[in-house]
C-alpha positions in Angstrom: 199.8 112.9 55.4 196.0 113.4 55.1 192.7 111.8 53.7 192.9 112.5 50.2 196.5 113.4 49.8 197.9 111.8 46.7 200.1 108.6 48.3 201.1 107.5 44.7 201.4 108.8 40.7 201.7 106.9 37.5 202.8 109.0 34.5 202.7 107.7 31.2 203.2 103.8 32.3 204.4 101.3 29.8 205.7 97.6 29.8 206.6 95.9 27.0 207.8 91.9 26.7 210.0 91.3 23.8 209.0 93.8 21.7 205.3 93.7 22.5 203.5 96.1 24.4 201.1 95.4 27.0 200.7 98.6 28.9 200.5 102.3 26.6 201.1 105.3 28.4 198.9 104.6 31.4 198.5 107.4 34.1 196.7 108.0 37.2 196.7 109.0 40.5 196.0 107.5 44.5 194.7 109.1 47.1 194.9 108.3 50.6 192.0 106.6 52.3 190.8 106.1 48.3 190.1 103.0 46.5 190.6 103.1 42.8 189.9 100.8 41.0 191.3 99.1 37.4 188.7 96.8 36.0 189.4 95.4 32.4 189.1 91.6 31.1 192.4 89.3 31.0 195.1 90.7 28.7 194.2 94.6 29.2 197.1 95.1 31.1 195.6 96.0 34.6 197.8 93.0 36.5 201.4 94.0 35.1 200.5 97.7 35.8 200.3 97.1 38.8 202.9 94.2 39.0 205.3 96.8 37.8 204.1 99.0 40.6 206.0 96.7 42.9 208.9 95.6 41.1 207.9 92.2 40.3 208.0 92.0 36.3 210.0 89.4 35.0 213.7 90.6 33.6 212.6 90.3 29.7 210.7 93.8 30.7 210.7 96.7 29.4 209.2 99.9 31.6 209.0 103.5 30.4 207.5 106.1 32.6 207.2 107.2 36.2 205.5 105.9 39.4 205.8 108.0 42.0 205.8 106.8 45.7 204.8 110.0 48.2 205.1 109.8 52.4 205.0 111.5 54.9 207.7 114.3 54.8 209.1 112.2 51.7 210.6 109.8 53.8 210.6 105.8 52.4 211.4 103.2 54.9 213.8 100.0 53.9 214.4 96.9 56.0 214.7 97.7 59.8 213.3 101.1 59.7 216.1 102.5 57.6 215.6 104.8 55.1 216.8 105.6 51.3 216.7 107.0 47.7 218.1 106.2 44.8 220.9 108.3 43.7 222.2 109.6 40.2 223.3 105.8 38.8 220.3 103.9 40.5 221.9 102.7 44.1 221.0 103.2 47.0 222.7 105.8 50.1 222.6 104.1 53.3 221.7 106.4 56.4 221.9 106.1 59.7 218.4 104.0 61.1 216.1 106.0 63.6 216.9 105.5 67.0 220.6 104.8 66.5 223.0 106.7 68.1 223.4 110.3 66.7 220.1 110.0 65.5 218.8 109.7 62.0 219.3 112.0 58.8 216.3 112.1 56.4 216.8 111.3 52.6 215.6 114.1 50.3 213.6 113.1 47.2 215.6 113.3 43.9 214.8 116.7 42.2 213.4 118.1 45.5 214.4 121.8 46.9 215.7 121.6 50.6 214.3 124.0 52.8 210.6 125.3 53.4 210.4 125.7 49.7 211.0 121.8 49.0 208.5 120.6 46.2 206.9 116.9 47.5 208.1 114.8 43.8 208.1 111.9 46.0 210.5 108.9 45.2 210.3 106.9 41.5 210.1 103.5 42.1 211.2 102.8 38.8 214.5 103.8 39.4 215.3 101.7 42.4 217.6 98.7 42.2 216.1 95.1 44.0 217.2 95.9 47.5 215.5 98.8 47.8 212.3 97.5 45.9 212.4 94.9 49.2 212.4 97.1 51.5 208.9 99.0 50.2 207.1 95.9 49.6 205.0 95.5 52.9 206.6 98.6 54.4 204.9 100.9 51.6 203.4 98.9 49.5 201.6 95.6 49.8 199.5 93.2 47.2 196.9 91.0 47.9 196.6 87.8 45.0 194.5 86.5 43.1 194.8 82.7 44.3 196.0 82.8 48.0 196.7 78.3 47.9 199.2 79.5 45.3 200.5 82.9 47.0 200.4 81.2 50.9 203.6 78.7 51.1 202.1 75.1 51.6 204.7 73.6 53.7 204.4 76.5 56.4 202.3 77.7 58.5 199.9 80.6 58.4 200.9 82.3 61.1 204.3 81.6 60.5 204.1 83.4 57.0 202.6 86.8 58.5 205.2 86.7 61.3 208.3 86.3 58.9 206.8 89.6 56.8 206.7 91.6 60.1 210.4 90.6 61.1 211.7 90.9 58.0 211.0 95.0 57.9 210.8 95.7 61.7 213.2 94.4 64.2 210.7 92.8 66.6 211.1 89.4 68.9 209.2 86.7 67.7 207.2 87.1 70.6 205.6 90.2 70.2 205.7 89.6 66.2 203.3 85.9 67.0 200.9 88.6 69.5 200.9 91.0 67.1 199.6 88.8 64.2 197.1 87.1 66.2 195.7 90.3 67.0 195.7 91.1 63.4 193.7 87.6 63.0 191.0 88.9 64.9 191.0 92.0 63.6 190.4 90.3 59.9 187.9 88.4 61.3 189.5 85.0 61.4 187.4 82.5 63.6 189.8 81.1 66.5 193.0 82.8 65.2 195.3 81.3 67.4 194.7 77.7 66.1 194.7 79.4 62.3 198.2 80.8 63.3 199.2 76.7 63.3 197.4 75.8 60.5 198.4 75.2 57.1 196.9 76.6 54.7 195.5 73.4 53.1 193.5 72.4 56.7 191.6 76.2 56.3 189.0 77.5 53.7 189.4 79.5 51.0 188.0 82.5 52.6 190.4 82.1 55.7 193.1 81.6 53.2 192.0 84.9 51.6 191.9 86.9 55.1 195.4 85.2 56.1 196.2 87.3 52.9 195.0 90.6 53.7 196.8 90.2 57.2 200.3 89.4 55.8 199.5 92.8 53.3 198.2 94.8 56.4 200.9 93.8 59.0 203.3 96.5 58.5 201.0 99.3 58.4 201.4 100.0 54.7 200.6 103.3 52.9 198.8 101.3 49.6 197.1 98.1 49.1 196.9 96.0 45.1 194.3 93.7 45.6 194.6 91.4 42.4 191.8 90.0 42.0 190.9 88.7 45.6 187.6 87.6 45.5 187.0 86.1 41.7 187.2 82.4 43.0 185.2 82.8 45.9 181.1 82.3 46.8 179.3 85.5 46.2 178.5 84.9 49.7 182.1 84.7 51.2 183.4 87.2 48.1 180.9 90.3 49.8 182.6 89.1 53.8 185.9 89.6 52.1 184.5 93.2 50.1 183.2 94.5 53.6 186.4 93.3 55.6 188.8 95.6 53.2 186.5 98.6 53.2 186.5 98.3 57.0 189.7 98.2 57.3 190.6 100.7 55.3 188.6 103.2 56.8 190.3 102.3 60.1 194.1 102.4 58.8 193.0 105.3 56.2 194.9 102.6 53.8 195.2 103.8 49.4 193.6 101.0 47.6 194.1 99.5 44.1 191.3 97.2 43.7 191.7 95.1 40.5 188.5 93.1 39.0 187.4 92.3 35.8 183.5 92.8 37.4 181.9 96.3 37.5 179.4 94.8 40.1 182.3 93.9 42.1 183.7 97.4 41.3 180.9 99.0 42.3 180.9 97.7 45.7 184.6 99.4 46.7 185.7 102.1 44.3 185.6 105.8 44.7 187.8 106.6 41.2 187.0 103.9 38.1 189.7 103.1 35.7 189.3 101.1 32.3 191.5 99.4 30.8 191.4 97.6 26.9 194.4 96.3 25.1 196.6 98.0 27.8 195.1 101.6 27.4 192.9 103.5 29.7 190.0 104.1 27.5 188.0 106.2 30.3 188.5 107.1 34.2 186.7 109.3 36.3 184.5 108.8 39.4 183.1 105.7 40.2 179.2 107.0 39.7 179.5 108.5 36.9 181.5 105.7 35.3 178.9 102.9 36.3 175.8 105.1 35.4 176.8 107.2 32.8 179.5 105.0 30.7 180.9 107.0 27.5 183.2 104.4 26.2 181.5 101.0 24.0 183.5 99.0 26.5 182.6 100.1 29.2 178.8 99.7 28.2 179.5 96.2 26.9 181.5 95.5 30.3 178.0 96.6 32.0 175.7 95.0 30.2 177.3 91.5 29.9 176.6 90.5 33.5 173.4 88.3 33.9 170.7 90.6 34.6 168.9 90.1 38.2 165.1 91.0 36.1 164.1 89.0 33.5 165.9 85.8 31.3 166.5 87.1 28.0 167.5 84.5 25.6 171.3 86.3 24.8 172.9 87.7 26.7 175.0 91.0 25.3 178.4 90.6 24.4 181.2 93.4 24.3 182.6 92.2 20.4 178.8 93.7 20.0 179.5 97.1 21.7 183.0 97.8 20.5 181.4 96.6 16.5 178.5 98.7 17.2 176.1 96.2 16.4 174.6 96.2 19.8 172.4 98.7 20.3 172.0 99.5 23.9 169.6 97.7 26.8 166.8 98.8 27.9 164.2 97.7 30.5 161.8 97.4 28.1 163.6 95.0 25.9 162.2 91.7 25.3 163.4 88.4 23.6 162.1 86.6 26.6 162.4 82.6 26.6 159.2 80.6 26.5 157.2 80.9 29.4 158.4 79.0 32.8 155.1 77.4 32.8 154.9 76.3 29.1 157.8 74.6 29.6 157.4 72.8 32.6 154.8 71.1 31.5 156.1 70.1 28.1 158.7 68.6 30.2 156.8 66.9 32.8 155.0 65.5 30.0 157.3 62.6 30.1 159.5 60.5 32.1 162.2 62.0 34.0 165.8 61.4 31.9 167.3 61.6 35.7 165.6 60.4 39.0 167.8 60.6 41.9 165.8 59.5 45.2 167.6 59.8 49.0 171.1 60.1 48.1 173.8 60.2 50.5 177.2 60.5 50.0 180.0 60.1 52.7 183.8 60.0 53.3 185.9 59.1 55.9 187.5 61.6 57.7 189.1 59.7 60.3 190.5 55.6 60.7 191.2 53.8 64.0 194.3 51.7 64.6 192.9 48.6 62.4 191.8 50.7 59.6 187.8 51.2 60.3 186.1 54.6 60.1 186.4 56.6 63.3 184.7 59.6 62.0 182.7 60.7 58.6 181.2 63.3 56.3 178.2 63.4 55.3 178.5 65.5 52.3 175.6 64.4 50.0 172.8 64.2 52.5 169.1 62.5 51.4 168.8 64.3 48.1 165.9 63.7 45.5 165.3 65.0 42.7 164.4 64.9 39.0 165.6 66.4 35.4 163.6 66.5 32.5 164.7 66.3 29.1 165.8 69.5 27.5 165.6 71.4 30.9 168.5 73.1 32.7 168.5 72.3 36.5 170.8 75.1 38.3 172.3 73.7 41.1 173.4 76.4 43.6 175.4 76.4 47.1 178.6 77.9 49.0 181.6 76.0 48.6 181.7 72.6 50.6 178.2 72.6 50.2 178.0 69.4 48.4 176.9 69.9 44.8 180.3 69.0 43.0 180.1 65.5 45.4 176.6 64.9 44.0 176.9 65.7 40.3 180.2 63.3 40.1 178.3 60.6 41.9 175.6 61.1 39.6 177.9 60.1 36.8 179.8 57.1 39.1 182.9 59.3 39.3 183.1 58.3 43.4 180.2 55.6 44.7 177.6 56.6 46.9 176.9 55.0 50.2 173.3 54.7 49.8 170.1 55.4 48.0 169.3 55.2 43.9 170.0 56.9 40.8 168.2 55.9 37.5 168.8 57.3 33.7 166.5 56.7 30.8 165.0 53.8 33.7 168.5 52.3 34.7 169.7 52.1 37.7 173.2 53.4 37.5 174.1 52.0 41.1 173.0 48.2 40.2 175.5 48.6 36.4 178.9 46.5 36.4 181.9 48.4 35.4 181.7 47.3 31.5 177.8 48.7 31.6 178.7 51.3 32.7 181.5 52.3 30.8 179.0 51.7 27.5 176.6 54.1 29.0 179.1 57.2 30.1 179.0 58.5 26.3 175.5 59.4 26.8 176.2 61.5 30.1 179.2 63.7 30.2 181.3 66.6 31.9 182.5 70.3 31.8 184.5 70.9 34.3 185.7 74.0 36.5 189.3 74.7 35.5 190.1 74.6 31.8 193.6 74.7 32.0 194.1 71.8 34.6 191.4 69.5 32.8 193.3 69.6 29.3 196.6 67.4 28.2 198.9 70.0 27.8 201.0 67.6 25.7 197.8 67.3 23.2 196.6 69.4 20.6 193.2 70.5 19.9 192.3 68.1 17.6 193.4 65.6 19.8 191.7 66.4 22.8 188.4 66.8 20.8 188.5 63.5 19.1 189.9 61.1 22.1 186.6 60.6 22.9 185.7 59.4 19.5 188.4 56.9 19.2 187.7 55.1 22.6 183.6 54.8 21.8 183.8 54.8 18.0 186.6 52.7 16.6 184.3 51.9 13.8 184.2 55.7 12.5 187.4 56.4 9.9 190.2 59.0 10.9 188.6 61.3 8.0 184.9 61.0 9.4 186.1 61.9 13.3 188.5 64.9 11.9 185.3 65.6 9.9 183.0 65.9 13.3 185.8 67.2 15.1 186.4 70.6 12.5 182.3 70.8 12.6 181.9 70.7 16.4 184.6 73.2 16.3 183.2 75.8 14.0 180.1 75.1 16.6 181.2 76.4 19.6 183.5 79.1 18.2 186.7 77.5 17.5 188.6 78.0 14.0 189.5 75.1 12.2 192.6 76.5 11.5 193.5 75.9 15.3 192.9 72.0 15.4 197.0 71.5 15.8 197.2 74.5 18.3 197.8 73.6 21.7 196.1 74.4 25.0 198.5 76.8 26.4 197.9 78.8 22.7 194.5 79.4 24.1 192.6 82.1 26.1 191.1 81.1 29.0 187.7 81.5 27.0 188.4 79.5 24.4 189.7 76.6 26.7 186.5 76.4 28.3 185.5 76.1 24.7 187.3 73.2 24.2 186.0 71.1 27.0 182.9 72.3 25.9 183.6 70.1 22.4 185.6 67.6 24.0 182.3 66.9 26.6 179.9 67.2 23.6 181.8 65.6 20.7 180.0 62.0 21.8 176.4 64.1 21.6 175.6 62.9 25.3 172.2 63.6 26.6 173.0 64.6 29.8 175.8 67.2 30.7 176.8 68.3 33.7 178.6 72.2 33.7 180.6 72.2 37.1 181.3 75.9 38.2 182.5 76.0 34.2 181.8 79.9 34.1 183.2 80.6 37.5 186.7 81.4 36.5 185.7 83.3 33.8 185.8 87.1 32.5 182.5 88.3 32.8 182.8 89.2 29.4 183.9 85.7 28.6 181.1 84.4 30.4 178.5 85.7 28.8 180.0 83.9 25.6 179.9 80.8 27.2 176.8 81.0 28.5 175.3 82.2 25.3 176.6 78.9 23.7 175.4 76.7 25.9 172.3 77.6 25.6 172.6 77.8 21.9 173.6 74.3 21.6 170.8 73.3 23.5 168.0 74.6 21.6 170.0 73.6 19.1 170.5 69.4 20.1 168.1 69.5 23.0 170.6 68.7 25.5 169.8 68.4 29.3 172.2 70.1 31.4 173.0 70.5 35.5 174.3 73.3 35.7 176.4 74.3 39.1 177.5 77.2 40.2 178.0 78.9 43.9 176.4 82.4 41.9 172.8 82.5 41.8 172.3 85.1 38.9 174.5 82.7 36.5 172.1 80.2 37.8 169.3 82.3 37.5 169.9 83.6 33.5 170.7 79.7 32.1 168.9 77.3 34.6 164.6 76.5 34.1 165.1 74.9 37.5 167.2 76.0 40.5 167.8 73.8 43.5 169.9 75.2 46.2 171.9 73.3 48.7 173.9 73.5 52.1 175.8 71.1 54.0 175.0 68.6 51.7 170.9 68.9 51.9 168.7 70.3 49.5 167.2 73.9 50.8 164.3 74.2 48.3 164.0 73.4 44.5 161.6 75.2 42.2 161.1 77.4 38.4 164.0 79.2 38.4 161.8 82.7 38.1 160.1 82.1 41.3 162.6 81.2 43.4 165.1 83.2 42.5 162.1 86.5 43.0 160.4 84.9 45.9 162.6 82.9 47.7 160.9 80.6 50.7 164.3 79.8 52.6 166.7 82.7 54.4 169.7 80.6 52.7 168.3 81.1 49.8 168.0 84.7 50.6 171.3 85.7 51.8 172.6 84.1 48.6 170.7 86.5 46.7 171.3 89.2 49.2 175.0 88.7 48.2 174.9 89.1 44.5 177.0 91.9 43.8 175.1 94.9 42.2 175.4 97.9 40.3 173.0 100.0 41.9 
């Protein structure tokens, strides 16, 4: 089969659950040595299209359509090199494998003509039983996921994983399988691959975890790749590594990608064909150019211009309710609305006293104890830091992971102690307050944090979560004047009041965030601290959320930190941006400035790996 050649068809695709339909009649095509890719926010469908590409739905399923597998010659290999096709009631015909004695008989595809005159239908995955659908996956058909500490088994080892994918479909000694996936390792650019082969995956990074991933999908020499989502929760700096490491590789094993993202930056670093998909239709497809710089559909424009911008801070950012109600009209470079002026503010700031002084922080853990229990060997991972925020500014605090920004905002609010140095709010030293003082102050400094999902009570409803706060720190207030403050905060950051008895798992992932957005606010703090809130986030979804936070601070002059490892989030919300690695503070300065004229190369191959359009 050659470059170009169509590996893989979907006519008129759709899944529905129960009743409801997620996927309507989707189509497209693959091409080998192509990369197409699906981009769409949460709910359009784009994962269970290709979910049902490999078989994996759950049984309460319902598929109409085709999806048509093509090889070379039309042949489609099963465990062991054996081949097969379904036949008029769904099973499967056994034939001999290749290499056996007497040789090996190849399977015609259903509907085909034998002879010179055969037509290449290909095989329809849809019609073959579990057995079969095992032997394409990896053979034919690989995915990479999303979250590779939830797709990597945790109580084995890396290498151990790839090599039980390589035996199961080829019947290889574990010898050459363990030589043949450290080769792989390097290939995938793993740093000393044969100690990664004996890791697990909790003792590597997530970027290592991500490229153990691709391995395990590339070890059988497969004819497509689905990459779900597999760079969303990485840095920008390890996500373009990972975006260079699959075009590479592709180009090498003249691989058929589907690349699936709900960023068009992202998009636009790997895709040759664009598809769009909203409420499980493809609203417009065609070539990636044309799609990124010529969009036709509202969504697709909305899609585009929700993403920070890398010139200029307008004060909202567009939204794609707006496009798809046509009351956005569309962007241009000349379009203003900027915020006051970088300079204005900072001094209207510096004006008065710092509301945060933090002066030569450090941080450490122990990594290592001896026999008796005493540190043998430590991390530094908050290293000297000082710094100030002013009241009603945003400081941006920007970094790879393991850079040490999530260790110093939660020692900046006690969550673990520091081993050395000061911090002082509204002129107290938090380090010098007992337990009870400090437990009277924490109303007035709070918390977003990173995962939604994982920082919510299932077991509690909205209302609930919302008004816990006010029951620990105001007993004095009646159950009718916190329901009152909880259905107002509510309405505040976009919430319905009609929800407050919902719970969490009711929610999007948008209006989750929302939540801890209210739950962190309800108490009117003056400090917040946004830890990667917006990282996990549809960029869609994001720009709500970042909207609203800066709504509610022009709004209650709240002070935020605001961390993130993705420097044009930082950029569009932050006044401020200070930018750290292994634990020390790079530079610090107006957000404008250093973000256009950067002083440090960190700083610059940050910026440098901000995925963009053009």
């Amino acid at each position: 089969m050659k470059q170009g050649d169509i590996v893989l068809e979907v006519k008129n695709l759709s899944v529905s659950f129960d009743g409801r339909k997620v996927v309507d009649d989707v189509s497209y095509t693959l091409r080998r040595g192509h990369t197409l890719g699906i981009v769409g926010e949460s709910g359009s469908g784009k994962s269970v299209s290709s979910l049902a590409i490999m078989g994996l739905l759950p049984k309460n399923a319902t598929v109409c359509g085709r999806i048509e597998l093509r090889t070379e010659n039309g042949d489609v290999r099963t465990e062991n090199g054996e081949r097969s096709e379904p036949n008029a009631t769904g099973g499967s015909e056994r034939i001999t494998p290749p290499n056996a004695t007497g040789g090996s008989e190849r399977i015609t595809p259903p509907n085909a003509t034998r002879g010179s005159e055969r037509k290449e239908e290909g095989i329809d995955l849809l019609t073959l039983d579990e057995k079969q659908m095992q032997g394409l996956r990896g053979n034919h058909i690989s995915m990479i996921f999303q979250e590779p500490m939830t797709s990597l088994n945790p109580v084995q080892k890396c290498g151990e994983q790839v090599v039980e994918m390589l035996r199961l479909h080829e019947n290889v000694d574990y010898k050459v399988a363990r030589r043949r996936t450290i080769e792989l390792f390097k290939e995938v650019l793993l740093p000393r691959p044969e100690k990664i082969f004996d890791s697990y995956p909790h003792e590597i990074s997530g970027g290592q975890k991500q490229r153990v991933m691709i391995a395990m999908a590339l070890i059988c020499n497969p004819d497509i790749i689905i990459a779900d989502e597999p760079t969303t929760a990485l840095d920008v700096t390890v996500q373009k590594t990972i975006l260079k490491l699959l075009r590479d590789l592709q180009q090498k094993h003249d691989i058929a990608v589907i690349f699936i993202t709900h960023d068009l930056g992202v998009i636009a670093q790997v895709a040759d064909e664009i598809a769009v998909m909203y409420h499980g239709k493809i609203v417009e497809q065609g070539d990636a150019n044309g799609i990124l710089h010529c969009p036709q559909h509202p969504y697709t424009k909305g899609l585009l211009a929700c993403r920070p911008p890398l010139q200029g801070r307008p004060r909202h950012l567009p939204t794609v309710e707006e496009f798809m109600s046509g009351e956005r009209r569309e962007p241009n470079a000349a379009e203003g609305s900027e915020r006051l002026s970088s300079e204005d503010k900072k001094r209207r700031m510096e004006s008065g006293e710092p509301l945060l002084s933090v002066r030569n922080l450090d941080v450490t853990y122990t990594l290592e104890k001896s026999f008796f229990g005493k540190p043998r060997k430590k991390l530094k991972a908050v290293d000297g830091i000082s710094f100030d925020v002013y009241r009603g500014e945003t400081l941006g605090l920007v970094g790879e992971s393991g850079c040490g920004k999530t260790t110093l905002g939660r020692a900046i609010l006690r969550l673990i102690d520091a081993a050395s140095g000061s911090i002082t709010f509204e002129g107290r030293r938090l380090d010098s307050l007992s337990e009870g003082e400090m437990r009277r102050l924490r109303p007035q400094m709070q918390i977003i944090f990173q995962d939604p999902y994982s920082s919510l009570n299932p077991r509690m409803t909205v209302g609930q979560t919302i008004m816990e706060p006010l029951e620990v720190q105001h007993r004095n207030l009646s159950k009718a004047e916190r329901k009152e403050r909880v259905l107002d905060l509510m309405e505040r950051v976009g919430l319905k009041p009609e929800w407050i008895d919902r719970y969490p798992h009711e929610f999007s992932g948008g209006q989750r965030q929302r939540i801890c957005i209210a739950r962190a606010l309800i108490l009117n703090p003056k400090l917040v601290i946004c830890d990667e809130s917006v990282s996990a986030l549809d960029v869609s979804v994001q720009a709500q959320v970042l909207n609203l936070l800066n709504e509610l601070k022009e709004h209650f002059g709240y002070t935020y930190i605001f961390i993130s490892h993705d420097l044009s989030v930082v950029h569009f919300i932050s006044d401020r941006i200070m930018v750290m690695q292994s634990g020390r503070m790079v530079e610090i300065g107006n957000s404008d400035i250093l973000f256009n004229s950067p002083e440090q190369e960190y700083t610059r191959k940050l910026l440098d790996a901000i995925p963009r359009i053009d």
